[in-house]
N, C-alpha and C positions, 0 to 999 in steps of 0.2 A: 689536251693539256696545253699545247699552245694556246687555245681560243682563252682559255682561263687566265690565265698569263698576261696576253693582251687587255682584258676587261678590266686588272686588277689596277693595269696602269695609267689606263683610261678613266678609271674611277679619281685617282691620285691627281692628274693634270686635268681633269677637265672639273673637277669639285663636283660631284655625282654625291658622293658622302655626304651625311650631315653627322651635324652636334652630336655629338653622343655615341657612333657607332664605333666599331671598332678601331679600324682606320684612324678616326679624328682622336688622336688622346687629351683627354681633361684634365687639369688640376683643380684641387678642390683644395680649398683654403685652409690651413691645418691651424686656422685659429679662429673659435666661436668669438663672434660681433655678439659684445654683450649689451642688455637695453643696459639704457643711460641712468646713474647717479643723479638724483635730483638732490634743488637743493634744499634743504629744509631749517627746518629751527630748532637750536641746539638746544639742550635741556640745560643748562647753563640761564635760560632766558627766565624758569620757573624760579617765583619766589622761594619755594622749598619743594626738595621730592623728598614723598614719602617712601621707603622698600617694603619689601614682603616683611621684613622681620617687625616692622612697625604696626602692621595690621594684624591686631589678633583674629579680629572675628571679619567679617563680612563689609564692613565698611568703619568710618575714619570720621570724627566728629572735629572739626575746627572752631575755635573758639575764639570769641570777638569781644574786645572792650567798643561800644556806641563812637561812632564818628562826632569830635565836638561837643564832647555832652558835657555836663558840669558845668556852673558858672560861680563865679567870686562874686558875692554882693556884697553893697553899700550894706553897712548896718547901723542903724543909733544908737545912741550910747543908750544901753537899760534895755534894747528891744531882743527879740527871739532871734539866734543866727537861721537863717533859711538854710532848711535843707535839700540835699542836688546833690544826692547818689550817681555815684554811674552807673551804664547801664549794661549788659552782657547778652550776647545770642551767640547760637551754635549753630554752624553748616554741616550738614550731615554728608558724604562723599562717600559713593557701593560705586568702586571699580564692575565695567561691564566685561563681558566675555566675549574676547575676537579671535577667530580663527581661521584656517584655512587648508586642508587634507590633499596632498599629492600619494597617488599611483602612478607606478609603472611595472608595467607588464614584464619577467625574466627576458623576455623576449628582446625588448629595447633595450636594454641595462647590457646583453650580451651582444646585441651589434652597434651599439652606438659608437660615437667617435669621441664622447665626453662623457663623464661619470655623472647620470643624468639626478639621481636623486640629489647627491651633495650639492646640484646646481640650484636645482628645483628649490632647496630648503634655503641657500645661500639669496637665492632672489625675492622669498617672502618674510624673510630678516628685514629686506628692505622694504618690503610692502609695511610693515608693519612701522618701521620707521613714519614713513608716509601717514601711514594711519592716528600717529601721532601728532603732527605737524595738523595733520585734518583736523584733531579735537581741541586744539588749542586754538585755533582760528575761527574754528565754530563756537567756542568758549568766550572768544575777545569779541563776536560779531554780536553776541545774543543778550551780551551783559555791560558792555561800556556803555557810562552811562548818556556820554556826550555825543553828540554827531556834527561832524562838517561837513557842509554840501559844497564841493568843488564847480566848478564847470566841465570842459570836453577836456584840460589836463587841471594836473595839482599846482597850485601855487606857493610861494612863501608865506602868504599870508594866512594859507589854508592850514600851512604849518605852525606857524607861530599861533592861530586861535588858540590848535589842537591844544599846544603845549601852557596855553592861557588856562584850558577848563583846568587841566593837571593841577597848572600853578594856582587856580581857585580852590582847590580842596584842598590845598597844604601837602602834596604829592611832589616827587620830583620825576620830571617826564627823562626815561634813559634811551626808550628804544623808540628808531623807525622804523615800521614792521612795513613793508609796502611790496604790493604785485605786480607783472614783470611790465603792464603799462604803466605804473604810478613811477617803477622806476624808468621808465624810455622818458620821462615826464622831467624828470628830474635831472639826466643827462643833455636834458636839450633848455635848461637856465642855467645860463650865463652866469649867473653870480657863483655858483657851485662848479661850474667849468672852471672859470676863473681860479678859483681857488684853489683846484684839486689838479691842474694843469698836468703835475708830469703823475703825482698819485704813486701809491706804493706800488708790491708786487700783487697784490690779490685786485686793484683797480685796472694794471696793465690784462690781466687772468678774464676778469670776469665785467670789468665797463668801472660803472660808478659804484664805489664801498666806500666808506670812510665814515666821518661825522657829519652832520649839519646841526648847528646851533650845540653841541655835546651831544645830539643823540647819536645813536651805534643806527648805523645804516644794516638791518638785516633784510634780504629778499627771501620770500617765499617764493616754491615754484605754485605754478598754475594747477599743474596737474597734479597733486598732491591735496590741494584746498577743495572745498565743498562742493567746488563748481568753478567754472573756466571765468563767471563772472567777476569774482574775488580779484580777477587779474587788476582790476581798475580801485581796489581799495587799499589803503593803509591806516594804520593803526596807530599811535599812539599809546605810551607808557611806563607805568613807575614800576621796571621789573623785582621789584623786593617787595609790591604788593600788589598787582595783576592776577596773576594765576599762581594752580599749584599744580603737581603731579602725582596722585596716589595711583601705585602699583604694587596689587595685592598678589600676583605671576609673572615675573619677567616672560621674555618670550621662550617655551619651552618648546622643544621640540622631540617627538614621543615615535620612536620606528616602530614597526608592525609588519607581518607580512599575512596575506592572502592564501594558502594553499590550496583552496577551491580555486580559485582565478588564475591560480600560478602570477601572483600580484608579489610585491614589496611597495612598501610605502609610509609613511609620514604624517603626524598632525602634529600641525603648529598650532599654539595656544595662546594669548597674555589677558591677563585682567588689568584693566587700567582705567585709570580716569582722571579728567583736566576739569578742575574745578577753578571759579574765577573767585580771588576772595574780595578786591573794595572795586566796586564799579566804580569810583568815583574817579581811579586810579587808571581805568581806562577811557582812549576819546578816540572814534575809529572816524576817519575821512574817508569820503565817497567821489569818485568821478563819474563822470560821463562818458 
């Protein structure tokens, strides 16, 4: 009984113990490090969204008076007036099907330390969010019709073209949609440092926000867009005639459970779709 005795003290003072035995006590953090909020683009940015109740069927027909068509002619006196109808087309828009199916085991659910399913469904709300900001960048990349090729950063001149092709189609350019390099780009000219010196409370928050020339300075995150390359582009835009949002299923969320598996579980669902409606309305800048 002595020898025991002694061993146990010897363990204490000379650190014999490790991490995790009984001896060494742990704390474990009683509060889950949740992944990060990215930032995205508000639906606010879409010319119009459409809801479920607007969709009867399957998809969503938009319809277009011709860019510039018609003209006023000269005519002589006695002669035939020329005729110059306008002209009409329709954009056909089938919200697609996204989704994403969580299990868990009774097993987990009954030792965990966090109510894992409500987590689970709470974190693909935001995935889905994301997934959003995704089709609408993929929307503004595949259909503006103008392009500026920058150098290794963006310039004011790259901005000002931008906002040229806009003001060449009789657009009026609101938004700068730009990636988290075009905007490191942008915090590092002097003319917009200058200007925005002490900046609100979301510039103090987040770097550079505000306007440049009227546009609304919006950042996308990286990891949200199509690809990490996006980081180096921005966009240009007349957001009341850019894109649209038809959403034929909000995001639904459907429980279920397993009894073969001794499962419970989750699909998440939405139909949606980011249609672009006057490319002319869009002008996307490229870096290097």
């Amino acid at each position: 009984m002595e020898t025991k005795e002694k061993y146990v003290k010897e363990l204490l003072s000379t650190d014999t113990g490790t991490e995790g035995q009984l001896l060494i006590p742990r704390k474990i953090h009683d509060v889950l490090i949740e992944d990060m909020e990215k930032t995205l683009i508000p639906r606010s940015e879409a010319a119009f969204y459409v809801g479920p109740a607007q969709v009867p069927g399957s998809s969503y027909d938009i319809d277009f008076e011709a860019e510039n068509h018609m003209k006023v002619h000269l005519i002589a006196e006695g002669a035939e007036i020329l005729m110059d109808p306008d002209e009409y087309s329709t954009l056909n828009v089938k919200p697609k099907k996204y989704g994403v199916a969580v299990r868990i085991t009774k097993e987990m659910q009954e030792d965990s330390k966090w109510p894992l399913l409500e987590r689970n469904v709470r974190k693909a709300g935001r995935r889905f969010a994301e997934n959003e900001t995704n089709l609408v960048i993929t929307e503004l990349e595949a259909y503006a019709a103008n392009t500026v090729t920058g150098g290794a950063a963006i310039t004011i001149a790259n901005i000002t073209r931008a906002m040229q092709y806009i003001d060449d189609a009789d657009y009026t350019a609101s938004t700068l949609l730009v990636g988290n390099e075009v905007l490191a780009d942008l915090r590092n000219i002097d003319t917009f440092v200058e200007a925005n010196k002490v900046g609100n409370t979301d510039m103090l928050k987040k770097g550079f926000l505000g306007t440049i020339y009227g546009l609304k300075v919006i950042k996308f995150s990286t990891n949200a867009a199509p690809s990490t390359t996006y980081s180096k582009y921005a966009y240009v835009y007349d957001n009341e005639q850019a894109y649209c949002i038809i959403e034929k299923r909000p995001v639904m969320v459907e429980n279920f459970t397993l009894p073969t598996f001794d499962m419970v579980g989750a699909a998440i669902t939405q139909r949606i779709a980011v249609s672009y409606l006057r490319a002319n309305a869009i002008c996307e800048i490229h870096t290097s």
